[in-house]
C-alpha positions in Angstrom: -152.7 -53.0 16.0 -156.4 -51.4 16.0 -157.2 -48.1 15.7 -156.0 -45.2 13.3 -151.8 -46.2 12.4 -149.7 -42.5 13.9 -148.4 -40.1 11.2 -150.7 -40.9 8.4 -152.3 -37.7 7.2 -156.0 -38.8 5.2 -155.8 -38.0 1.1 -157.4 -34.7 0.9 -160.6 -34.4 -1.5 -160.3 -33.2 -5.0 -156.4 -34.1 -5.1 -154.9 -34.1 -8.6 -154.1 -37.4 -10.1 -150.2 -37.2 -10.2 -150.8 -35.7 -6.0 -153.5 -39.0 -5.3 -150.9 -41.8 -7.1 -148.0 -39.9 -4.7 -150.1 -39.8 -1.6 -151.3 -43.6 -2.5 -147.9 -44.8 -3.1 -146.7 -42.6 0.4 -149.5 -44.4 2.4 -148.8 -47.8 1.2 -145.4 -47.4 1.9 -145.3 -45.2 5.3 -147.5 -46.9 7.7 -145.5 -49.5 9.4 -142.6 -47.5 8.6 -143.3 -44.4 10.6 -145.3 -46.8 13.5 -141.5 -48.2 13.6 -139.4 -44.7 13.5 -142.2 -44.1 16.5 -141.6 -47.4 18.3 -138.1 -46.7 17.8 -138.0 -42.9 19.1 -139.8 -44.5 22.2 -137.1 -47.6 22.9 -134.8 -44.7 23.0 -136.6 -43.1 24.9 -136.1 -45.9 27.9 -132.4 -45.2 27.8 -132.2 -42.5 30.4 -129.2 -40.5 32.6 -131.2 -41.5 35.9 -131.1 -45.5 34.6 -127.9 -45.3 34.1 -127.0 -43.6 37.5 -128.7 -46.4 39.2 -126.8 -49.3 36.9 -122.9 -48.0 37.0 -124.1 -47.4 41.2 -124.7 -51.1 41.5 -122.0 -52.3 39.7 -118.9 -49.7 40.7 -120.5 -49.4 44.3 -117.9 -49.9 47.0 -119.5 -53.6 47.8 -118.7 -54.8 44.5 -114.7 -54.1 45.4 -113.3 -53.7 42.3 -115.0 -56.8 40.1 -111.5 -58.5 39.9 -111.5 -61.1 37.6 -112.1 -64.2 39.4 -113.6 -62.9 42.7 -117.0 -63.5 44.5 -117.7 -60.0 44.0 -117.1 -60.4 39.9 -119.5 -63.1 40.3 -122.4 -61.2 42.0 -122.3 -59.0 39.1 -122.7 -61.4 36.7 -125.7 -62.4 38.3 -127.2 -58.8 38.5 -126.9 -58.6 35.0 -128.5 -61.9 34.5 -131.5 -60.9 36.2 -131.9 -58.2 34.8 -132.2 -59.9 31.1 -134.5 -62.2 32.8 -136.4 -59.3 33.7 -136.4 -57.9 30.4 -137.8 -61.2 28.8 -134.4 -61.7 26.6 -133.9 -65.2 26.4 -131.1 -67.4 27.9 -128.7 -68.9 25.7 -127.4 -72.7 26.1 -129.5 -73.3 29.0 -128.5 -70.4 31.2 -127.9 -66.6 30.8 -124.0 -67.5 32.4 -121.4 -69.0 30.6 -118.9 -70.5 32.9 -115.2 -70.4 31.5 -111.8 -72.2 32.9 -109.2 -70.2 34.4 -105.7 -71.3 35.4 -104.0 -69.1 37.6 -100.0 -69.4 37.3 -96.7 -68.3 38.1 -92.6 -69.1 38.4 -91.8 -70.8 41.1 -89.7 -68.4 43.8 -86.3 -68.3 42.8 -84.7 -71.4 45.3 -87.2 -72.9 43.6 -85.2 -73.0 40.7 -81.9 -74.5 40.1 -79.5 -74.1 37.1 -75.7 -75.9 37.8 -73.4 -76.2 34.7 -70.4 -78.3 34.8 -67.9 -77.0 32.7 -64.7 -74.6 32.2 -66.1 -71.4 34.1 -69.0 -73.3 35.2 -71.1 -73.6 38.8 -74.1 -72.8 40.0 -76.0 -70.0 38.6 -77.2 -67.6 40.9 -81.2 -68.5 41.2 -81.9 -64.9 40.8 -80.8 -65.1 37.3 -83.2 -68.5 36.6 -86.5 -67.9 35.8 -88.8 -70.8 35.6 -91.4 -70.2 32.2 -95.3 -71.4 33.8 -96.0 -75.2 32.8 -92.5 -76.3 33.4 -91.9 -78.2 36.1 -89.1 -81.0 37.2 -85.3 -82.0 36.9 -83.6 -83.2 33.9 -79.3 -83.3 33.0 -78.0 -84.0 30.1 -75.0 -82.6 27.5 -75.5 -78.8 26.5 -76.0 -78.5 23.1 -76.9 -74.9 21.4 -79.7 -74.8 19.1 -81.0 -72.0 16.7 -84.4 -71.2 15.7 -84.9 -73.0 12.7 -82.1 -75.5 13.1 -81.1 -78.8 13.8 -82.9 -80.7 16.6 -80.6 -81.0 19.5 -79.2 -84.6 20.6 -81.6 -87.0 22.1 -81.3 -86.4 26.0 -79.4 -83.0 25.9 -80.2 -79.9 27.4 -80.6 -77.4 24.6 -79.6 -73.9 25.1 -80.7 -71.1 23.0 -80.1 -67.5 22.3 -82.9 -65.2 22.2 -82.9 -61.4 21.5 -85.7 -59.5 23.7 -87.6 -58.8 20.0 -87.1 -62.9 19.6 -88.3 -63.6 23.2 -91.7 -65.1 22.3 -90.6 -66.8 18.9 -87.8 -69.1 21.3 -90.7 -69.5 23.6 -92.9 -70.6 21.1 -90.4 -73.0 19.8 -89.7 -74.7 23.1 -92.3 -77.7 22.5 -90.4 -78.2 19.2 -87.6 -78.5 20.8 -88.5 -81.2 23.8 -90.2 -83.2 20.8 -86.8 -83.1 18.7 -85.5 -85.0 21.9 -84.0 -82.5 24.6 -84.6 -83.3 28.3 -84.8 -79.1 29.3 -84.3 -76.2 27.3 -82.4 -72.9 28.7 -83.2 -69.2 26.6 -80.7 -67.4 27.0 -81.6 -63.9 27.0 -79.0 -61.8 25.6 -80.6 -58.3 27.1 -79.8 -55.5 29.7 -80.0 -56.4 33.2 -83.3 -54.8 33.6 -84.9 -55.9 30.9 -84.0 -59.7 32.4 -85.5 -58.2 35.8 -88.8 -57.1 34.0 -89.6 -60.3 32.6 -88.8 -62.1 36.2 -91.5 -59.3 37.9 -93.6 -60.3 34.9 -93.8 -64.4 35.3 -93.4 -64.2 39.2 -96.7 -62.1 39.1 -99.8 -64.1 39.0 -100.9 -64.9 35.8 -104.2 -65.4 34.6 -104.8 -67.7 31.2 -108.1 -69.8 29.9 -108.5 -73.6 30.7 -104.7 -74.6 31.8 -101.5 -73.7 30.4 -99.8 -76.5 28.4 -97.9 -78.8 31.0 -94.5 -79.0 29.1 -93.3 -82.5 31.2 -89.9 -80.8 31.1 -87.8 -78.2 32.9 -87.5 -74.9 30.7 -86.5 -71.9 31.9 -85.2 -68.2 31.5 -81.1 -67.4 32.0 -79.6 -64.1 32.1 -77.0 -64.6 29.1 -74.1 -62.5 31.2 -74.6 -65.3 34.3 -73.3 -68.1 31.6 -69.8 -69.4 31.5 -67.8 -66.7 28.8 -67.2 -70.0 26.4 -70.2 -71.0 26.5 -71.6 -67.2 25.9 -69.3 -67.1 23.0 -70.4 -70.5 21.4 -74.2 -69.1 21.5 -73.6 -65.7 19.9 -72.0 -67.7 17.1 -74.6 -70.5 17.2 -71.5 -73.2 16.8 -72.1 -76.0 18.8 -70.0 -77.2 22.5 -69.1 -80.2 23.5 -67.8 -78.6 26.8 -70.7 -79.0 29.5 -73.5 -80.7 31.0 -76.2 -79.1 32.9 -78.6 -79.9 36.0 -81.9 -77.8 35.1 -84.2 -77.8 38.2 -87.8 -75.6 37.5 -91.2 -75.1 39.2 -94.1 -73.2 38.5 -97.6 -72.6 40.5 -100.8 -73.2 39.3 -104.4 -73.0 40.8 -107.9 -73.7 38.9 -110.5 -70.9 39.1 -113.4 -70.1 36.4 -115.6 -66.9 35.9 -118.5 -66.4 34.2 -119.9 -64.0 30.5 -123.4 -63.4 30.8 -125.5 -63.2 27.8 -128.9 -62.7 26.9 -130.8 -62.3 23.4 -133.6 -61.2 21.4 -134.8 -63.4 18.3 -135.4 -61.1 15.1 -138.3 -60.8 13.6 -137.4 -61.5 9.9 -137.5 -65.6 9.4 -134.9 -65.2 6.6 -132.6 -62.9 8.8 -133.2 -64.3 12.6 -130.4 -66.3 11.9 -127.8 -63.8 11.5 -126.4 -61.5 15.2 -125.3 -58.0 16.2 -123.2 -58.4 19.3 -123.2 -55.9 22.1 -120.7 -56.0 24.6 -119.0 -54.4 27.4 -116.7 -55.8 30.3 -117.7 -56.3 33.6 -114.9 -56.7 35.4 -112.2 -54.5 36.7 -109.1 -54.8 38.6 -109.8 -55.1 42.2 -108.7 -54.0 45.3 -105.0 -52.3 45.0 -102.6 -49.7 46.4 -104.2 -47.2 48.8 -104.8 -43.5 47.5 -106.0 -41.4 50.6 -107.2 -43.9 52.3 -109.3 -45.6 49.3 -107.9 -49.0 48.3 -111.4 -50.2 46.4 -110.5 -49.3 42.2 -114.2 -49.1 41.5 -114.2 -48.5 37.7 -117.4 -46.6 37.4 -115.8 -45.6 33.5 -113.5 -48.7 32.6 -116.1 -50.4 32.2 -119.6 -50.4 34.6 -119.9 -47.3 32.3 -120.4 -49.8 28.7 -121.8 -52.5 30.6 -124.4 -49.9 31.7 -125.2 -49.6 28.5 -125.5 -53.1 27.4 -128.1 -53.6 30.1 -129.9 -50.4 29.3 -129.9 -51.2 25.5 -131.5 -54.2 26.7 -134.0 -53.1 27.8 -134.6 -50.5 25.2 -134.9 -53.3 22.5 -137.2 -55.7 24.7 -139.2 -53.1 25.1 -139.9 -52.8 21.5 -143.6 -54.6 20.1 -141.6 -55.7 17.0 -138.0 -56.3 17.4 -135.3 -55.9 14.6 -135.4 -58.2 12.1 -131.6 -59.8 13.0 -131.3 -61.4 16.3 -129.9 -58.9 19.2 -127.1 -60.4 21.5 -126.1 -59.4 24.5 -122.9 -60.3 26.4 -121.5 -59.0 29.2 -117.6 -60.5 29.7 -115.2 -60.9 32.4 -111.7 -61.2 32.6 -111.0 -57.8 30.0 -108.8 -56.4 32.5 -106.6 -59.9 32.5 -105.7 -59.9 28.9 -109.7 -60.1 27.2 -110.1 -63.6 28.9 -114.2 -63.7 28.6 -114.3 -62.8 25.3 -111.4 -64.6 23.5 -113.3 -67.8 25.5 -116.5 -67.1 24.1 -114.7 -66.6 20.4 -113.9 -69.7 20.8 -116.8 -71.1 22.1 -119.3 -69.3 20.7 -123.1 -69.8 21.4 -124.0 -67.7 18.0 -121.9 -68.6 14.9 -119.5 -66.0 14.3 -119.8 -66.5 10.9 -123.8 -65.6 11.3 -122.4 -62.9 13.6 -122.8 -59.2 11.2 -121.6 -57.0 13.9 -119.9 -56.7 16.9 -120.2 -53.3 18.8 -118.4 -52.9 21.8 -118.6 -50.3 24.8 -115.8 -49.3 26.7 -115.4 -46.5 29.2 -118.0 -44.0 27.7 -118.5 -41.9 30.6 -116.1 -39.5 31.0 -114.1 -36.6 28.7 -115.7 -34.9 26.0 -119.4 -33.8 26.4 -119.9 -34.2 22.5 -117.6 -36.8 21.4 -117.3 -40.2 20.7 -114.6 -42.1 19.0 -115.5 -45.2 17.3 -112.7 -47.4 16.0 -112.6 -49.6 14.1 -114.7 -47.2 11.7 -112.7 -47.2 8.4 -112.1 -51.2 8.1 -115.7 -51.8 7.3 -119.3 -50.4 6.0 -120.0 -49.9 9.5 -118.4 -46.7 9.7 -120.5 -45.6 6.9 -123.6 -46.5 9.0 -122.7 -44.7 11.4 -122.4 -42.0 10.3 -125.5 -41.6 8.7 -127.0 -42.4 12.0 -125.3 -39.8 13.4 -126.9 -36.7 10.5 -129.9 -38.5 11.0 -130.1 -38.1 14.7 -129.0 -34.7 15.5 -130.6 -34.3 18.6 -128.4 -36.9 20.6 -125.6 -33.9 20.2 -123.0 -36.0 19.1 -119.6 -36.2 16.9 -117.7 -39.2 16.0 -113.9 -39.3 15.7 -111.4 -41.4 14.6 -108.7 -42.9 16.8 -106.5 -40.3 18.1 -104.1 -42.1 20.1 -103.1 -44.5 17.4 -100.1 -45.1 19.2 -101.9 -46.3 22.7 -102.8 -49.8 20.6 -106.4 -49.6 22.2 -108.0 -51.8 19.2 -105.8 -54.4 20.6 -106.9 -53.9 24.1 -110.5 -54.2 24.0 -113.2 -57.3 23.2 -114.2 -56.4 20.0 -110.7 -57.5 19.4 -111.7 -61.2 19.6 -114.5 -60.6 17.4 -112.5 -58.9 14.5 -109.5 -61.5 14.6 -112.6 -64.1 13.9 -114.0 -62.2 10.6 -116.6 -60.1 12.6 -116.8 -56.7 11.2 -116.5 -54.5 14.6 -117.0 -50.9 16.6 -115.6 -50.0 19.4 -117.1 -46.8 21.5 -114.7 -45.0 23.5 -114.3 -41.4 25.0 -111.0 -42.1 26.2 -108.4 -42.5 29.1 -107.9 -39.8 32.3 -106.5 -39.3 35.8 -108.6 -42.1 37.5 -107.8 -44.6 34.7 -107.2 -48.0 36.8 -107.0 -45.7 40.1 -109.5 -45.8 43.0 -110.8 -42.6 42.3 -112.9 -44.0 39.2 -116.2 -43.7 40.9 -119.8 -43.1 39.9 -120.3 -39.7 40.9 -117.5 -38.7 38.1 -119.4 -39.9 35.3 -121.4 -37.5 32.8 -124.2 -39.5 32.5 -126.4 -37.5 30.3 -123.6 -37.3 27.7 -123.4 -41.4 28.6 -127.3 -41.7 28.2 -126.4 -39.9 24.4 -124.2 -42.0 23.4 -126.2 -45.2 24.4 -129.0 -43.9 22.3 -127.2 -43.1 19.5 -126.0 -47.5 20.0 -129.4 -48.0 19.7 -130.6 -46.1 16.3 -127.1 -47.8 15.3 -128.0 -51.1 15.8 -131.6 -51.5 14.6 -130.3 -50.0 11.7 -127.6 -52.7 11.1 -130.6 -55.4 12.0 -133.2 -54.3 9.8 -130.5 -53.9 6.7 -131.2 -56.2 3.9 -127.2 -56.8 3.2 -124.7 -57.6 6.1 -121.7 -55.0 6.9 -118.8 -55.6 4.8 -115.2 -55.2 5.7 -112.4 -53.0 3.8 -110.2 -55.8 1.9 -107.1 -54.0 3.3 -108.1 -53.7 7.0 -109.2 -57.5 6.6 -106.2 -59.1 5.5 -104.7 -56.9 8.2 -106.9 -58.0 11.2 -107.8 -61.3 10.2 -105.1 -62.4 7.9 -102.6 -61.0 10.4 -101.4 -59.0 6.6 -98.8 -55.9 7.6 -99.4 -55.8 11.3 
C-alpha cells in the first residue's frame, strides 16, 4: 500500500512524554487496524437492498418454478450461483463449484400391490387397504407366524415374524426390522396397534413420494405395515401379550417404487490470510431450493419462495462478494455453500456432512440463513445463540454496529422445532458450533404468494451486513467458538433430547 495509511493523525510537536509513548504505542498498533475497520466498512458497503432485489428476482422469478428439489429448474439455479462465485474469484472446491449428490426417489407400492393372506382360525385375506408396504421391501415369502418383541428372542428360521408396535414405538420396530430378517425370518409384519386414522396417515405418508440420499437399503425381504384391528382376534390377543402362536402361517406379498435422480450444493471459498489459521472454516449457508409447483391459489400454481429461502441464499451470494471484494481477506478460510434438497428433509446438507469437502473438525462455525426477508423491520432471531461463544459474538457485533438498526432475539417459538428443521442442523449434530438467522414464518409460508415484491429488502440488506461484521470477526479471532457443555452433549451427544 503507498501513500499516507487513513485515520492516522501525525504526533503533534512539543507533546509530553507520557502523550508521545501513548501516541507511539497508538500508531504502532492502529495502522493496519483501522486500514481494516475501513476495508471492512467498505465490503459492507457492497451488500446493498438493490443487489439483493436483483438476486431473490433471479432465483424466486416465475421461470425458476418453484426450485423443487430435483428439477431442471433447481439445477439452473445452482449454476447461477456458481457463476457468480466464479465471478467473484472464490475458488472451486474438489474440482468444480457443484457437488453432485444421489437421490433415490421412493414409495409403497399401490395397495393390490400388496398382499397379506393368513391361514388360520379367523384368518383370510386382509384387505390391501390395511397393508402398507415400508420402501426397500420388495417380494413374496410364507412361512409360520411367530410374534416377536423388541429386544427378544429371534423368531424361527423361515417364519414370518409379526410384531406389535405402539405409534410412539413405530420407528424403533422399523429400525429393528433388519435385525429381525438376519435372526432368520422370511417377512416381517408391524402391527400397529393405533386409531384408524393414524394407520391412514402413515399410508398417505409412504404412498407419497419420498425423497432420501443415495438408495434406501434394499431389505431382500417382504416387510410391511398392518392395521392391528384387520388381524384375526387370536392372533390380536397373542401380540398384546407377546406369547407366542403356533396357530397360522402367512403369505406376505410387498412392493415399493424407486427411481434414481441427483441434485447438486454449490460451493465456493476464500483462502484466509493467516498460514496458521487458513486451515480452519466458517460456513455460510442458505438453501436453494423450494417446493415446486403445487395447488393453485387464484390462479397462481408457481410457490416461488422469494423468503424460504432465495431470501438467505441472496445473502450467501452477496456476502460473497462482499468478502472477495476485500484486498486482505480474513485470516480463516470463508466457505460458501449453497444446498438443495432443505425442503425434502435437509438432503444437501446432511450429504455434504457426510461428505464434506472442508473437515468439519477444522470447520469453527457454521452460520446459516433462512427466510430473512419478511416480519419485523428491526429483528432478528439467531438460534442457536446460547449453546456456544457465538452468541456472545454476536452480540458484541451487534453494540458495536449500531447503525445496521438491529435486535437479536432468542427463539420464540420453541415449540415449532425450527433448529431441527434447518441446515445448520447437520453441522451442529457433527460438533460444529452453529447460528441460524431467521425472522420467522407468515401467511405465504410454502404458498404461491411468497414472491419477491413482498420482501423488505433494506431490513434484508441489514441483516446481511450485520453476517458480515459477524463473520470476519469469528475469522480474525485468535481462539475458535466454543460450545456450552450442556447444549453439546445435548446436540451432539443426543444427551436429554
Amino acid at each position: 500500500m503507498k501513500g499516507k495509511l487513513p485515520g492516522i493523525t501525525p504526533i503533534p510537536p512539543g507533546a509530553r512524554p507520557a502523550a508521545l509513548w501513548a501516541a507511539l504505542l497508538a500508531l504502532a498498533a492502529s495502522p493496519w487496524g483501522i486500514y481494516a475497520q475501513a476495508e471492512t466498512a467498505a465490503g459492507a458497503a457492497t451488500i446493498t437492498a438493490e443487489d439483493l432485489r436483483l438476486r431473490i428476482g433471479a432465483l424466486a422469478h416465475d421461470s425458476m418454478r418453484g426450485r423443487a428439489t430435483p428439477s431442471p429448474e433447481l439445477d439452473k439455479a445452482a449454476h447461477h450461483i456458481a457463476r457468480r462465485f466464479e465471478e467473484f474469484g472464490l475458488r472451486p472446491a474438489a474440482g468444480g463449484y457443484l457437488q453432485e449428490y444421489p437421490l433415490t426417489a421412493s414409495r409403497a407400492g399401490a395397495p393390490g400391490r400388496q398382499l397379506l393372506a393368513i391361514d388360520g382360525p379367523g384368518g383370510g385375506t386382509i384387505d390391501p387397504s390395511d397393508v402398507l408396504s415400508v420402501p426397500g421391501a420388495r417380494g413374496q415369502a410364507v412361512g409360520p407366524l411367530a410374534v416377536v418383541t423388541p429386544g427378544g428372542a429371534d423368531p424361527p428360521a423361515g417364519a414370518v415374524a409379526v410384531m406389535r408396535v405402539t405409534p410412539e414405538a413405530t420407528r424403533r420396530g422399523l429400525e429393528a426390522v433388519r435385525g429381525i430378517l438376519d435372526g432368520g425370518a422370511v417377512a416381517v409384519l408391524l402391527a400397529v396397534d393405533a386409531p384408524d386414522d393414524y394407520f391412514d396417515g402413515m399410508r398417505r405418508f409412504y404412498e407419497r413420494e419420498r425423497l432420501s440420499v443415495g438408495m434406501p437399503e434394499e431389505l431382500g425381504a417382504p416387510v410391511a405395515l398392518v392395521r392391528a384391528g384387520a388381524l384375526p382376534e387370536t392372533l390380536r390377543t397373542a401380540l398384546a401379550s407377546g406369547a407366542s402362536t403356533n396357530a397360522y402361517e402367512a403369505t406376505v406379498r410387498t412392493h415399493s417404487e424407486f427411481r434414481e435422480e441427483r441434485a447438486y450444493n454449490t460451493i465456493g471459498w476464500i483462502e484466509g490470510s493467516d498460514p496458521d489459521l487458513r486451515g480452519e472454516f466458517v460456513v455460510f449457508t442458505a438453501h436453494m431450493d423450494h417446493v415446486g409447483v403445487g395447488r393453485p391459489v387464484d390462479g397462481d400454481s408457481i410457490y416461488n419462495g422469494a423468503d424460504d429461502d432465495a431470501s438467505g441464499t441472496a445473502a450467501v451470494i452477496e456476502l460473497a462478494q462482499a468478502f472477495a471484494s476485500l484486498e486482505t481477506s480474513p485470516r480463516r478460510s470463508l466457505v460458501f455453500l449453497a444446498v438443495s434438497g432443505e425442503e425434502r428433509g435437509l438432503l444437501g446438507s446432511a450429504w455434504y456432512a457426510e461428505n464434506p469437502l472442508f473437515p468439519l473438525g477444522a470447520t469453527v462455525a457454521n452460520l446459516n440463513i433462512d427466510m430473512i426477508g419478511r416480519n419485523w423491520r428491526d429483528t432478528v432471531v439467531a438460534i442457536g445463540a446460547d449453546e456456544s461463544t457465538l452468541g456472545a459474538t454476536l452480540r458484541r457485533t451487534l453494540r458495536e454496529h449500531p447503525e445496521l438498526g438491529l435486535a437479536m432475539i432468542d427463539d420464540p417459538w420453541p415449540e415449532e422445532n425450527f433448529y431441527f428443521r434447518s441446515d445448520h442442523y447437520n453441522f451442529a449434530r457433527k460438533g460444529v458450533p452453529v447460528l441460524f438467522f431467521f425472522t420467522g414464518t407468515h401467511e405465504d409460508y410454502h404458498g404461491p404468494n411468497d414472491e419477491p415484491d413482498r420482501i423488505l429488502y433494506d431490513k434484508t440488506a441489514r441483516i446481511t451486513r450485520l453476517i458480515f461484521h459477524l463473520g470476519r470477526r469469528i475469522a480474525d479471532a485468535d481462539e475458535r467458538p466454543e460450545w456450552d457443555p450442556a447444549a453439546y452433549r445435548r446436540v451432539v451427544g443426543g444427551v436429554g433430547r
